[in-house]
C-alpha positions as CSV (number, residue, x, y, z in Angstrom):
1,X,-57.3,258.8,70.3
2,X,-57.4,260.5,66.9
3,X,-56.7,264.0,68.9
4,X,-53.9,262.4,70.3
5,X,-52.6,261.6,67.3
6,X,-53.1,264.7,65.4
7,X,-53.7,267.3,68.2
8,X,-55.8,270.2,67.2
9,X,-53.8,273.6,67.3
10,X,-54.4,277.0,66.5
11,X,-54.1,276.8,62.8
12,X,-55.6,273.2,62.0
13,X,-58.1,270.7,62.9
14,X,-57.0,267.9,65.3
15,X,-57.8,264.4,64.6
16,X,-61.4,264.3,65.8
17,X,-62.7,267.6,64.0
18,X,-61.1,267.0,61.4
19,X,-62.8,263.6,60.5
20,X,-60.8,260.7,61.0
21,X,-63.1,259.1,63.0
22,X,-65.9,259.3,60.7
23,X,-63.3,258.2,58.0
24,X,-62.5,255.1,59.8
25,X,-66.3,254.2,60.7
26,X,-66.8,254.6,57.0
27,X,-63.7,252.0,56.4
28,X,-64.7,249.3,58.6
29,X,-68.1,249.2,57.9
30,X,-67.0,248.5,53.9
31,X,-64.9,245.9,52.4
32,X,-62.1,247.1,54.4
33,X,-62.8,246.4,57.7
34,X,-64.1,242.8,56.8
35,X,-60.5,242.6,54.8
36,X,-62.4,241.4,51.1
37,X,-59.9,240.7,48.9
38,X,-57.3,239.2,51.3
39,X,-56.2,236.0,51.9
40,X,-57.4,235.0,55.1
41,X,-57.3,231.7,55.5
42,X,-55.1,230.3,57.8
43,X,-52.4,228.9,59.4
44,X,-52.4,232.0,61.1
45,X,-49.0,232.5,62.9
46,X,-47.0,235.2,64.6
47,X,-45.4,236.2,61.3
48,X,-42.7,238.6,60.7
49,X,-43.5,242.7,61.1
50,X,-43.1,242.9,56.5
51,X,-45.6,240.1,56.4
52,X,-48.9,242.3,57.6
53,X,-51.4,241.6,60.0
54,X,-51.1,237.5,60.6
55,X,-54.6,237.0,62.4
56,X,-58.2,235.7,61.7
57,X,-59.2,238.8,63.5
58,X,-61.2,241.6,60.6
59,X,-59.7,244.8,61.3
60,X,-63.6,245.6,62.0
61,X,-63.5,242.8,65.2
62,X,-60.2,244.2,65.8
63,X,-61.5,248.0,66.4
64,X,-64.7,246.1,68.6
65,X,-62.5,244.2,70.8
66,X,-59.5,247.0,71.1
67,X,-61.5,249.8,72.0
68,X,-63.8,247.4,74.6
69,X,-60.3,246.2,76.2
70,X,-59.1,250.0,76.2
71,X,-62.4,250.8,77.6
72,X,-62.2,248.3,80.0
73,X,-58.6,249.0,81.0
74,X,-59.2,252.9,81.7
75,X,-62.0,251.9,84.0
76,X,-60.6,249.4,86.2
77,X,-57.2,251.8,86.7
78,X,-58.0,255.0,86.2
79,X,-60.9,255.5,89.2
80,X,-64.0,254.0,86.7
81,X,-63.3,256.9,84.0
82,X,-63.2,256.2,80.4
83,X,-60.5,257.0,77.7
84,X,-62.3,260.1,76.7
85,X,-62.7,261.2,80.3
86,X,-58.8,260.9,80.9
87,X,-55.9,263.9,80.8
88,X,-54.1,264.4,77.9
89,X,-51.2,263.0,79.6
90,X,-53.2,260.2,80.8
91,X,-53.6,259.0,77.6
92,X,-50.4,259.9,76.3
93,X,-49.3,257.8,78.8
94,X,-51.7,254.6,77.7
95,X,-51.2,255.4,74.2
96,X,-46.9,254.7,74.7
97,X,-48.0,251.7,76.8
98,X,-49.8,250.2,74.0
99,X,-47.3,251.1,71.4
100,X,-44.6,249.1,73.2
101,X,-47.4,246.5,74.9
102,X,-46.4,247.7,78.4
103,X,-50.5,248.1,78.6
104,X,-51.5,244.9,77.5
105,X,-55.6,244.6,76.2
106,X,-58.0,241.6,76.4
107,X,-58.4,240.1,73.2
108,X,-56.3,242.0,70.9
109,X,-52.6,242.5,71.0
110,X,-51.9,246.1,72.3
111,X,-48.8,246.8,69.7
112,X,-51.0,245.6,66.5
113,X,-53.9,247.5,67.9
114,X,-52.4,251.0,68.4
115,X,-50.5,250.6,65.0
116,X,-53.5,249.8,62.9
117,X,-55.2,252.8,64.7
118,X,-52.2,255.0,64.2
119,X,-52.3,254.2,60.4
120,X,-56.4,254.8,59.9
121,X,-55.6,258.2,61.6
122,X,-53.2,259.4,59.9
123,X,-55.0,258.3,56.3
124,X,-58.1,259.8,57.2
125,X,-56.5,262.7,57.9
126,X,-54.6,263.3,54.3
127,X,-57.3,260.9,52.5
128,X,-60.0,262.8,50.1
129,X,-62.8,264.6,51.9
130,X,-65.0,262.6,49.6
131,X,-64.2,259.2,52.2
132,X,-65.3,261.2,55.6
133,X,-62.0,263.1,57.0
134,X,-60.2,265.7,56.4
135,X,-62.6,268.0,57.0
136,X,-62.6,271.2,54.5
137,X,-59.7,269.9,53.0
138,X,-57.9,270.8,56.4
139,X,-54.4,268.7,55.7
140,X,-54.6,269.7,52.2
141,X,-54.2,273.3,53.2
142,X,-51.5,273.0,55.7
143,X,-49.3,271.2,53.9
144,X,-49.9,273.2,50.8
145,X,-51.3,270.1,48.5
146,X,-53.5,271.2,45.1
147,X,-56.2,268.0,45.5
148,X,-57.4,266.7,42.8
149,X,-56.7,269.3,40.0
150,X,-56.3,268.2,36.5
151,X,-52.8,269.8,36.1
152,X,-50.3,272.0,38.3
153,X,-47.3,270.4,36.8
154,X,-46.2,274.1,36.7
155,X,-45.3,274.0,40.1
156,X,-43.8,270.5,40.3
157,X,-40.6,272.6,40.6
158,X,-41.0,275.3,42.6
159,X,-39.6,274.5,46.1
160,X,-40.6,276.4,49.0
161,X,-43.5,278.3,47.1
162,X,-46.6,278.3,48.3
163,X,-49.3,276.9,46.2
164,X,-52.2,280.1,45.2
165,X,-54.6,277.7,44.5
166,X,-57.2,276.2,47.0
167,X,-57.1,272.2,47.3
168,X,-59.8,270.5,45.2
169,X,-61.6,267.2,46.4
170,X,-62.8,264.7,43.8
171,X,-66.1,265.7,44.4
172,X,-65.2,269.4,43.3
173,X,-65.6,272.5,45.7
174,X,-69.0,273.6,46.6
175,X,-68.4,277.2,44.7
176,X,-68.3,275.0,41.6
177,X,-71.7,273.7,42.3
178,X,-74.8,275.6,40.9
179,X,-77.2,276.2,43.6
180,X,-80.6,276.8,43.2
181,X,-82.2,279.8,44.8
């Protein structure tokens, strides 16, 4: 799903290479994924869209059951293959079902599913390497963003300029380190 999302291309790292799955694995097996510091006590209603995620579902049960219905879906429709084993326009075409619940799932609503997916994606995509994606800084450099440096306010300005500088994580750049030989 994550290639799907962010599709690999000649010049950047799709979704999968780039780490967003080890990114989200990393987020739903911390505080996160078992929503601490939430309210989640019910009554748990259908709220409105603004109101966030209305269910007594974690978002780490909501991953489980999601990605078993998906699984399960593929196979019974699709000749016994899995997601992974699909065409690109296969899942293209399961990916808009979910988004507007034409492909419904067992367990988990297909709309909330693929949103909350979408959204983990996409922020372990532009997130610090430090948390598991973006892989060498990979977004960072497409998009031109400077990291985590202490100060390029002199550029704030400067539209359409390329930024010199490579991206910094938190954790520094490894030819910053001292290594011992």
């Amino acid at each position: 799903m994550a290639d799907r999302f962010i599709p690999p291309d000649s010049q950047t790292l799709g979704g999968k290479d780039a780490g967003c799955v080890v990114f989200i694995d990393r987020q739903l097996a911390g505080g996160y994924g078992r929503r601490e510091g939430l309210y989640v006590r019910g009554p748990f209603e259908k709220g409105a869209k603004s109101q966030g995620q209305q269910s007594s579902q974690t978002l780490r049960e909501l991953y489980r059951t999601g990605l078993a219905s998906l699984e399960q879906y593929c196979r019974s429709g699709k000749a016994g293959r899995s997601f992974a084993q699909l065409t690109a326009e296969q899942q293209d075409e399961i990916l808009h079902g979910l988004e507007d619940s034409s492909v419904q799932l067992e367990g988990a609503e297909s709309s909330t599913f693929f949103e909350q997916v979408l959204k983990d994606v996409q922020q372990g995509f532009f997130a610090d390497p430090i948390y598991g994606g973006n892989h060498e800084m990979c977004s960072w450099k497409m998009i031109g963003f400077p990291g985590a440096r202490y100060d390029y306010s002199d550029w704030v300005g400067r539209h359409n300029e390329r930024y010199p500088f490579p991206p910094v994580s938190i954790a520094g750049r490894d030819d910053w380190t001292p290594h011992k030989g």
